[in-house]
N, C-alpha and C positions, 0 to 999 in steps of 0.2 A: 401912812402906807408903808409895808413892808419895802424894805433895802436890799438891792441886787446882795449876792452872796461875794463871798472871796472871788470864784473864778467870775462873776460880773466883772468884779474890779478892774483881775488880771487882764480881760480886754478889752478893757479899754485903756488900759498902760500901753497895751500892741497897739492898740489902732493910734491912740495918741501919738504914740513914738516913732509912727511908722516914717515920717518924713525925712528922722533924722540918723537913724542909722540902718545899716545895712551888713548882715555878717557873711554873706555869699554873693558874688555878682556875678552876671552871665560870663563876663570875659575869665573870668577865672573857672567855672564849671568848664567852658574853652578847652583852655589851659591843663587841667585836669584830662579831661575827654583826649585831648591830643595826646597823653601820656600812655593812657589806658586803654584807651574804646578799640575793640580790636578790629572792626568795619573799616577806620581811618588810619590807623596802623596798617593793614592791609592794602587799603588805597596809598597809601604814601610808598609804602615798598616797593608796589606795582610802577608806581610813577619813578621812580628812581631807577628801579630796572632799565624803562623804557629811555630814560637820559642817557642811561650808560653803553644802553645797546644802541644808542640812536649816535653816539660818539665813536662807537667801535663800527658801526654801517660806513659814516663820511670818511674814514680811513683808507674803506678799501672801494669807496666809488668811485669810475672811471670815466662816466658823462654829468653832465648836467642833467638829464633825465633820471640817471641811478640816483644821484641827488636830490630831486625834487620827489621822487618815491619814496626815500629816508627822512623826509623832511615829512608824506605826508603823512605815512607811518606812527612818526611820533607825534604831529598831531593829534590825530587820531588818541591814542592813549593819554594827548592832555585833556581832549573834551571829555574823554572817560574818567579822568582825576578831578573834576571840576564839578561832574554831575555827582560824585564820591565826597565831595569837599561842601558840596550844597547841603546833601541829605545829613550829613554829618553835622551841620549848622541846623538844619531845622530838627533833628535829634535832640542834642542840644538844647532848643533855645524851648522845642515841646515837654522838656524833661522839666528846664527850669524854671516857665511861667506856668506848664502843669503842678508845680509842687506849690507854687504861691499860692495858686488860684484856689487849688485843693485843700488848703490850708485854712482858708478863708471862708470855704465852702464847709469846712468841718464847723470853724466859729458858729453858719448861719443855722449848721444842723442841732446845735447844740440849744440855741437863740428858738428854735421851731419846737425844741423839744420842752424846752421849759414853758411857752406859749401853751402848748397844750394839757401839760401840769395842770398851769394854772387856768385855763379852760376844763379842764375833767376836774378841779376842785371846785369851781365854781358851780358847774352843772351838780357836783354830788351836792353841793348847799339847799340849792334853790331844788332838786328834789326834797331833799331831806325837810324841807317847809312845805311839802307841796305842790310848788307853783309851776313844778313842769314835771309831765311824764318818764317813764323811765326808759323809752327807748333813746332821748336824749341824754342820759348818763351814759349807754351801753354807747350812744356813738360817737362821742367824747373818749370814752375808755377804745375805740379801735382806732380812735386819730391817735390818741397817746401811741401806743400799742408799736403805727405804723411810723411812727417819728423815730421809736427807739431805733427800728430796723434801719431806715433811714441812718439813723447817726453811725451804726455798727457799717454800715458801708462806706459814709465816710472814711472811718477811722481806715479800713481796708483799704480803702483806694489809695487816700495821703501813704500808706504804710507799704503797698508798692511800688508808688512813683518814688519813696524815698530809699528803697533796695535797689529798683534800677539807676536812679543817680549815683548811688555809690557806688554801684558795680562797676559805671560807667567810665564813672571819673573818679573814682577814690574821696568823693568828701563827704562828710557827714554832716548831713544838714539837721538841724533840731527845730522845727518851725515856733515850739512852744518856748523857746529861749532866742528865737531870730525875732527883724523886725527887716522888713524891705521898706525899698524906697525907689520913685520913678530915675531910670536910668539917665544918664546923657550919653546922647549920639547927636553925628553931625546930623545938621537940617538938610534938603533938598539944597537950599539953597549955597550951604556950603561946599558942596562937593564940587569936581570939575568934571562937569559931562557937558558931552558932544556925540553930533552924530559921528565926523570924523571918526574919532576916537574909538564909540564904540564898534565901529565897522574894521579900524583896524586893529581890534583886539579881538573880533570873532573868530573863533577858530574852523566852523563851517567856513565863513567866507576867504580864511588864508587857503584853505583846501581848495575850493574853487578856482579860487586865482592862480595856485601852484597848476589846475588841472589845465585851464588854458595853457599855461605859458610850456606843460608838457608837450599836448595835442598842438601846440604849434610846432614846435620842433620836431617832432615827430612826420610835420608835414613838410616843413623845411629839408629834411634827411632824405626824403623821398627822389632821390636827382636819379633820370634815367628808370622812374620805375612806371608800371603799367598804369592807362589811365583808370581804372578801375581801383587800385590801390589810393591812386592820389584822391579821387573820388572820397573814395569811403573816408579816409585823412581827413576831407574837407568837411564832410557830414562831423566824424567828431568835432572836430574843431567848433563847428557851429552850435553843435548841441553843446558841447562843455562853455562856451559863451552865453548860451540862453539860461544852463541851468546858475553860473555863475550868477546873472543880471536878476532871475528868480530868487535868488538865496541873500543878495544885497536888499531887494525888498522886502522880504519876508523877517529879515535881521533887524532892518530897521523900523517896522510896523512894531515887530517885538521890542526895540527900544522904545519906543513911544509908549507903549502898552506897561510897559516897567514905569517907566518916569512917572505915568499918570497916577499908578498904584503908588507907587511911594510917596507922591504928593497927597496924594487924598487919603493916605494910612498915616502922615506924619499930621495930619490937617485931625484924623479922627482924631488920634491921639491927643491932642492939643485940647482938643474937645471935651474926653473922657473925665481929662486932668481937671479943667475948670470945674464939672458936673460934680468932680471928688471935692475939693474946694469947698463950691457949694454946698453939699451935704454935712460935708464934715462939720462947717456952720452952722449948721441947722441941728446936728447932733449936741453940739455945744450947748444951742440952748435948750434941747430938749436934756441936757445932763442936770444942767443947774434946775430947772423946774420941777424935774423928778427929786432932785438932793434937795430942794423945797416943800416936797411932798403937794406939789400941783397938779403931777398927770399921775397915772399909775403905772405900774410896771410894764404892763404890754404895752404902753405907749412907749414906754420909753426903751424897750426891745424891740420895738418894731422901728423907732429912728434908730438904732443901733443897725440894723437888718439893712435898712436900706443903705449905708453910710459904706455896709461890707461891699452890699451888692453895688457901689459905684467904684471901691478901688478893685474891685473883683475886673468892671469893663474897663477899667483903665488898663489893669495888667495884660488883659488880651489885647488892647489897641495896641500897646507896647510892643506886645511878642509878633503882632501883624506888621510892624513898621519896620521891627529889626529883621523877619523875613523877608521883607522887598528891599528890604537895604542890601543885606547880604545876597541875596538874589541880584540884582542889578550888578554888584560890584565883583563878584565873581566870574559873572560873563565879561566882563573888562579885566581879567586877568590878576583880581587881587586878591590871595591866596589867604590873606589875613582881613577882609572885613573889617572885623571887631575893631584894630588896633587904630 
């Protein structure tokens, strides 16, 4: 039986190698992205204004109400750096398990393209004997046809994702000279979460609380005033305690709803990994049986095929877990995730 060609070889040196090095890693695309990306540039500047102007507010306030307005002020502008800090992370992390994935997906296009090759040579034999009609050459020669197209879009797509990465973040990734490999982040189990905690790093819920403790004072100050005034004082008061006790709920349902995503996206992942594992096994022996001349080439292309197509899901369970990670951990106020 015919021998895969040179670039056969070459991937399987990549996929071989894939476990053991790694020439670009998320935290670093990061790293980059903070330097460069002008969206998070933007939101950082914005945030630091708002520190500066929120120091120069407590200067010249005169109550605890001008206070708790400067106070909510500037929160306000951290929930707005945080949803800037988010998007910024999944830019990021869509840029960087997009160029893997698309990497891999160029390998399968390539893997589809030679299947069909050697499907339209086969079909032109067994006409050329004979033993089958020529509309099954012609529709062999439009599967070829449609694989080329197929591949030329790969090659486009990989070749965008890898413009905007570098626009992004200044590095230059070369997929045909890199090899990835599954990250490490902490587990569910290593982090420290609490309800506590998350409630008191929400920043809807600091607003609320700042809102009571305003509409109280505000009803306190009231000495000597109409009962209509005090009234309506008391109506706030009440409302900014109900929407308060609304927003502790609706905070904490949302933690719950985080936690269970993270768990079950670090659970997939766990999943994905073993699935890769197994296959890669299984490509193993289908390498040696083929370099024995036992199966044929499409056999042995098509265990190469499936072997992409599981570190392909493993890289998305990846980039799904390090989304709920950084998700979760950004709404508890940590501005660095990754580290």
């Amino acid at each position: 039986m015919k021998k895969a060609g040179v670039f056969w070889v070459f991937t399987f040196i990549l996929i071989a190698s894939i476990h053991f090095a790694s020439s670009v890693t998320l935290r670093q695309v990061v790293e980059g992205g903070m330097s460069n990306d002008p969206d998070i540039l933007n939101a950082i500047a914005d945030y630091q204004q708002a520190q500066d102007d929120h120091q120069m507010q407590l200067l010249s306030v005169d109550t605890r109400i001008d206070e708790i307005n400067a106070e909510i002020t500037f929160l306000n502008a951290e929930k707005s750096y945080r949803l800037s800090l988010l998007k910024f992370y999944q830019t990021m992390a869509n840029l960087y398990y997009g160029t893997i994935v698309e990497s891999f997906d160029l390998e399968t296009a390539k893997i589809d393209l030679r299947i069909a090759e050697l499907d339209f040579n086969e079909k032109l034999n067994l006409y050329e004997k004979g033993l089958i009609v020529r509309e099954d050459v012609e529709e062999a020669s439009l599967t070829l046809k449609q694989e080329k197209l197929d591949l030329e879009e790969e090659i486009l797509n990989l070749k965008e994702d890898l413009k905007e990465l570098g626009w992004r973040t200044e590095i230059a990734l070369d997929p045909a000279t890199s090899s990835f490999k599954p990250s490490s982040y902490p587990s569910p189990e290593e982090l420290v979460l609490s309800t506590d905690t998350y409630l008191e790093k929400d920043v809807e819920v600091k607003v609320c609380e700042l809102s009571v403790e305003r509409a109280q004072l505000e009803l306190d100050s009231l000495d000597g005033a109409s009962d209509y005034e005090i009234e309506k004082a008391e109506r706030e008061l009440s409302k900014a305690r109900r929407i308060l006790e609304k927003t502790r709920n609706n905070v904490l349902r949302e933690y719950r709803e985080k936690v269970f995503s993270l768990e079950k996206a670090y659970k997939s992942m766990d999943i994905a990994k073993k699935a890769w594992d197994v296959q890669r096994a299984r490509f193993e022996v289908a390498k040696t049986r083929y370099e024995k001349g036992l199966i044929s080439e499409r056999e042995y292309l098509m265990a190469k095929k499936q072997l992409l197509s599981r570190i392909c899901s493993y890289f998305q369970a990846e980039k799904s877990y390090v989304l709920a990670l950084v998700d979760l951990l950004i709404s508890m106020g940590n501005y660095e995730p990754l580290k």
